[in-house]
Rosetta silent file (secondary structure, phi, psi, omega in degrees, C-alpha in Angstrom):
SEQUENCE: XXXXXXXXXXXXXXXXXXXXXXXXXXXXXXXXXXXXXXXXXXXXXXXXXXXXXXXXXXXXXXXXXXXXXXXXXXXXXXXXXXXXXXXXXXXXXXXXXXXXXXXXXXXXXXXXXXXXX
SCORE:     score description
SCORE:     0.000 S_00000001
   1 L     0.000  120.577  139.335   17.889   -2.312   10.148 S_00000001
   2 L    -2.280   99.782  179.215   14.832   -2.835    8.040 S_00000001
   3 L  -149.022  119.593  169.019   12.571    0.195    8.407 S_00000001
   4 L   -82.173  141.258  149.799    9.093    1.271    6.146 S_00000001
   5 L  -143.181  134.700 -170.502    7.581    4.511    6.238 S_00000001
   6 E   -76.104  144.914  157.181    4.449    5.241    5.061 S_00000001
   7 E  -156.443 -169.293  166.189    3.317    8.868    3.866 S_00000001
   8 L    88.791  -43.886  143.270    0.786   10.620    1.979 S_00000001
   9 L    -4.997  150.456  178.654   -2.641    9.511    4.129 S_00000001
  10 E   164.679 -156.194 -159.745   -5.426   12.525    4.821 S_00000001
  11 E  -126.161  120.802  131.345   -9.037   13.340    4.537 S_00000001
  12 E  -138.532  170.867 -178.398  -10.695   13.442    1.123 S_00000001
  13 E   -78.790  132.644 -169.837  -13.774   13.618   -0.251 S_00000001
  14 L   -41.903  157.158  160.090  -15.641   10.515   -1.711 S_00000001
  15 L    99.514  -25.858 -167.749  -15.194   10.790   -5.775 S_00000001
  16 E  -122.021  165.848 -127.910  -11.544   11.965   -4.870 S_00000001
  17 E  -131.928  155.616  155.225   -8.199   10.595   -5.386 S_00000001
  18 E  -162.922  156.016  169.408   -4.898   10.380   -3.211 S_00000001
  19 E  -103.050  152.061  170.923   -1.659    8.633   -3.297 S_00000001
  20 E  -119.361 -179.567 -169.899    0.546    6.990   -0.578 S_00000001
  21 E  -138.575 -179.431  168.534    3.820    6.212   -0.623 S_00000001
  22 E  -170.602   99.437 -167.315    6.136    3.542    1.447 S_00000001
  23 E  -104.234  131.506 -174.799    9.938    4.341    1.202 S_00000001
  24 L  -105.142  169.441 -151.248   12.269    1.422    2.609 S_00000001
  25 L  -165.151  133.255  165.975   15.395    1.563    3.950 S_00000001
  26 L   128.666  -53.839 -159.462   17.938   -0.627    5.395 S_00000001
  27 L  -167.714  156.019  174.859   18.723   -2.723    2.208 S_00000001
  28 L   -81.983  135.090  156.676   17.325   -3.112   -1.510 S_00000001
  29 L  -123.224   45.901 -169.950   14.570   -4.733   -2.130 S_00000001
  30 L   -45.588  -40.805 -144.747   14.427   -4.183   -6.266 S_00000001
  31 L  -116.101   26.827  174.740   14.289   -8.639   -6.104 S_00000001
  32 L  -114.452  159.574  150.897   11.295   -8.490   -3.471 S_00000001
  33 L   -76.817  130.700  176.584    7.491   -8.546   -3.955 S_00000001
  34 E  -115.106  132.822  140.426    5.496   -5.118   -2.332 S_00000001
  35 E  -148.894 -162.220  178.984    2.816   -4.595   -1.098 S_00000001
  36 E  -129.988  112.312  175.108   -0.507   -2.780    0.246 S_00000001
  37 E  -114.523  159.764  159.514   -2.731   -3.631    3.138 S_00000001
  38 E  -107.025  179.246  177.593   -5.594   -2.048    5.157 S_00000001
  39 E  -164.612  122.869  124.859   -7.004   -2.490    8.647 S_00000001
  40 E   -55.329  125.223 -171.380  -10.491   -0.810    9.432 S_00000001
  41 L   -53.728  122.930 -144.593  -11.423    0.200   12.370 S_00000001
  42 L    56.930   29.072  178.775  -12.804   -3.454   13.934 S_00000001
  43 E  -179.417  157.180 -143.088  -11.657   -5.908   11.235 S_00000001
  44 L   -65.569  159.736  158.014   -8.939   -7.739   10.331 S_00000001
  45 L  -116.670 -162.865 -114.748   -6.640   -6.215    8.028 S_00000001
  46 L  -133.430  175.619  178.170   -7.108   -6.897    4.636 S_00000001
  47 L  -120.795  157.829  177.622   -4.830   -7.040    1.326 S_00000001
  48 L  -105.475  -73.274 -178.147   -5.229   -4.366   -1.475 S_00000001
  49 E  -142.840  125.432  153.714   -2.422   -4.616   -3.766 S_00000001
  50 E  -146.236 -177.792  179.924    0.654   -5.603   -4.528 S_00000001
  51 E  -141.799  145.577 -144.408    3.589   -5.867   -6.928 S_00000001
  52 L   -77.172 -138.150 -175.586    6.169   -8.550   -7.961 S_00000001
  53 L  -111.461  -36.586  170.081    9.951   -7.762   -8.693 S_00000001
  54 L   -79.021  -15.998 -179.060    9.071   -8.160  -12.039 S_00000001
  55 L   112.408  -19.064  177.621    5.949   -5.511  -12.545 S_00000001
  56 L   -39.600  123.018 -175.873    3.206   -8.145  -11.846 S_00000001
  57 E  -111.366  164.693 -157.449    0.608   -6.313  -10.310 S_00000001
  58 E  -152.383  111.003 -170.668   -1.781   -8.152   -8.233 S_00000001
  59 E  -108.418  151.582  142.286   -5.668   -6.432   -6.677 S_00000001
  60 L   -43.797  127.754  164.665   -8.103   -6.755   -4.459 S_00000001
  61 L   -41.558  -31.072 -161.137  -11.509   -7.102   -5.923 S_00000001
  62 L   -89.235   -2.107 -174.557  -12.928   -4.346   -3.826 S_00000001
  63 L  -146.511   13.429 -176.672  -10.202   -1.622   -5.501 S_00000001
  64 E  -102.496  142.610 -134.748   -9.448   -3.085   -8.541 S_00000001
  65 L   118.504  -55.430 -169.182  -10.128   -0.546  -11.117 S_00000001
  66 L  -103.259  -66.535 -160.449  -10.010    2.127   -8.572 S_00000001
  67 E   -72.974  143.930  115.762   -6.441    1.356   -7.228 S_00000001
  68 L   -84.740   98.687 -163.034   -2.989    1.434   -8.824 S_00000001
  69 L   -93.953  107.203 -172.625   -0.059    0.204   -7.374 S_00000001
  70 E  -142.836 -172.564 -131.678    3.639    0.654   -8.548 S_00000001
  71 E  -160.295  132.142  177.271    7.178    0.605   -7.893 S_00000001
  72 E  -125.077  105.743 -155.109   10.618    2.648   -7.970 S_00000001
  73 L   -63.975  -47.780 -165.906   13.440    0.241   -7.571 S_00000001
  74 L   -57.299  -32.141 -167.597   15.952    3.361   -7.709 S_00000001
  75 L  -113.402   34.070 -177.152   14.391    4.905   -4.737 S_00000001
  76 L    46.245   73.650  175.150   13.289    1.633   -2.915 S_00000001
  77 E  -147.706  156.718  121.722    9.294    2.852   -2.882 S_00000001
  78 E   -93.613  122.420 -161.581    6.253    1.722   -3.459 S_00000001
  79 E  -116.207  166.917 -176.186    3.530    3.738   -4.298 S_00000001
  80 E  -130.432  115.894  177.658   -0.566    3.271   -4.139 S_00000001
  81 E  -106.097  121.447  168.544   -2.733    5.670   -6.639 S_00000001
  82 E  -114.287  119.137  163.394   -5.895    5.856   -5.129 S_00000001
  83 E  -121.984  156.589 -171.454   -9.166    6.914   -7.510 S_00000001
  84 E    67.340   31.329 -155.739  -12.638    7.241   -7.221 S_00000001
  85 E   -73.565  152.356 -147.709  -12.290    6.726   -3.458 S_00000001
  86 L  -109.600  108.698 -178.168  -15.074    5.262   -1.509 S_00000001
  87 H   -32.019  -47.164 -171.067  -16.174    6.187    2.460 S_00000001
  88 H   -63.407   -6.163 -175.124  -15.858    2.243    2.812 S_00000001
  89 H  -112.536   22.281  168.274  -12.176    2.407    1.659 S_00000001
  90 L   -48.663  155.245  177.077  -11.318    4.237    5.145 S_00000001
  91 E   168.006  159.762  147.666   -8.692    2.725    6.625 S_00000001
  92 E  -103.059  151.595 -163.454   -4.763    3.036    7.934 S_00000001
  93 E  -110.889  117.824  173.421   -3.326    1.656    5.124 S_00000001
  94 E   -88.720  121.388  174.930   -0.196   -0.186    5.701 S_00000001
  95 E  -104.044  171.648 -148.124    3.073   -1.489    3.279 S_00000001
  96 E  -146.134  104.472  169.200    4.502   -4.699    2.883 S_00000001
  97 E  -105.968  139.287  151.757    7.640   -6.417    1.679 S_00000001
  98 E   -79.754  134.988 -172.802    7.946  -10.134    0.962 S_00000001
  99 L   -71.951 -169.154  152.182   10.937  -12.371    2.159 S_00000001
 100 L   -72.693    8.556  143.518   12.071  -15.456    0.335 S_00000001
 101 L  -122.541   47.525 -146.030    9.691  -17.246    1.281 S_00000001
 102 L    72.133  -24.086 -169.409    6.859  -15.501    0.553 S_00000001
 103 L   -68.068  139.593  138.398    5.370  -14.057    3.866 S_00000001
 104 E   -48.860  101.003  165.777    5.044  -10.680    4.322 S_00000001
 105 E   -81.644  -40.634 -150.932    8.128  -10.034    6.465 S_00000001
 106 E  -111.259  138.478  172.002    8.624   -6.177    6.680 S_00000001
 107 L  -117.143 -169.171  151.469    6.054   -3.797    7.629 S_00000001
 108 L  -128.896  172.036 -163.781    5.597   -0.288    7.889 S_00000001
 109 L   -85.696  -22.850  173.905    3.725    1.483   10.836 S_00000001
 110 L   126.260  150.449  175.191    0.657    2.913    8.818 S_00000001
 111 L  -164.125  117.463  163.957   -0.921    5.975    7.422 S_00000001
 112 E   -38.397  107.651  179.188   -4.160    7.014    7.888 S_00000001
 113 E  -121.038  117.135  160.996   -6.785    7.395    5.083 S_00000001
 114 E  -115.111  120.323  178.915  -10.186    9.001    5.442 S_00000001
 115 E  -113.343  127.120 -170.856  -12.569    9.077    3.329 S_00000001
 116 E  -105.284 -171.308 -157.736  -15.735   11.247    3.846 S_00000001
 117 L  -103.984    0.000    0.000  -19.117   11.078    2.632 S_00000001
């Protein structure tokens, strides 16, 4: 069974940096595209980042710059380097693997990011 888990989420202060993580399980997915979404409280959620099987990395406008997003095949993870963070980049931040036919199939359950002012 398929299973994401998110870590890494907390309270920091705008101007300050944190990383998440998203370690999968179940099966490799070293030949899948990862990624990173958000959901704000009252709106849809949203895409951030993500990265291909190959290292293609791929941003949001609203974090790119700010975000970095990369990948450890040996330990099935994807990770999200967050800098300069923004009150407006609040969120639970969610990860994401793509199937073979592109969709996001796999999800993880979420971790919480706050950012204060």
């Amino acid at each position: 069974q398929v299973q994401l888990v998110e870590t890494g989420g907390g309270l920091v202060q705008a101007g300050g940096s944190l990383r998440v993580s998203c370690a999968a399980s179940g099966r490799s997915f070293r030949t899948s595209a990862m990624g990173w979404f958000r959901q704000a409280p009252g709106r849809e959620r949203e895409f951030v980042a993500s990265i291909t099987s190959s290292g293609a990395t791929y941003y949001a406008v609203s974090v790119k710059g700010r975000f970095s997003i990369s990948r450890d095949n040996a330990k099935n993870t994807v990770y999200l380097q967050m800098n300069s963070l923004k009150p407006e980049d609040t969120a639970v931040y969610s990860c994401g693997v793509a199937g073979l036919s592109g969709t996001w199939d796999f999800w993880g359950q979420g971790t919480q990011v706050t950012v204060s002012s």
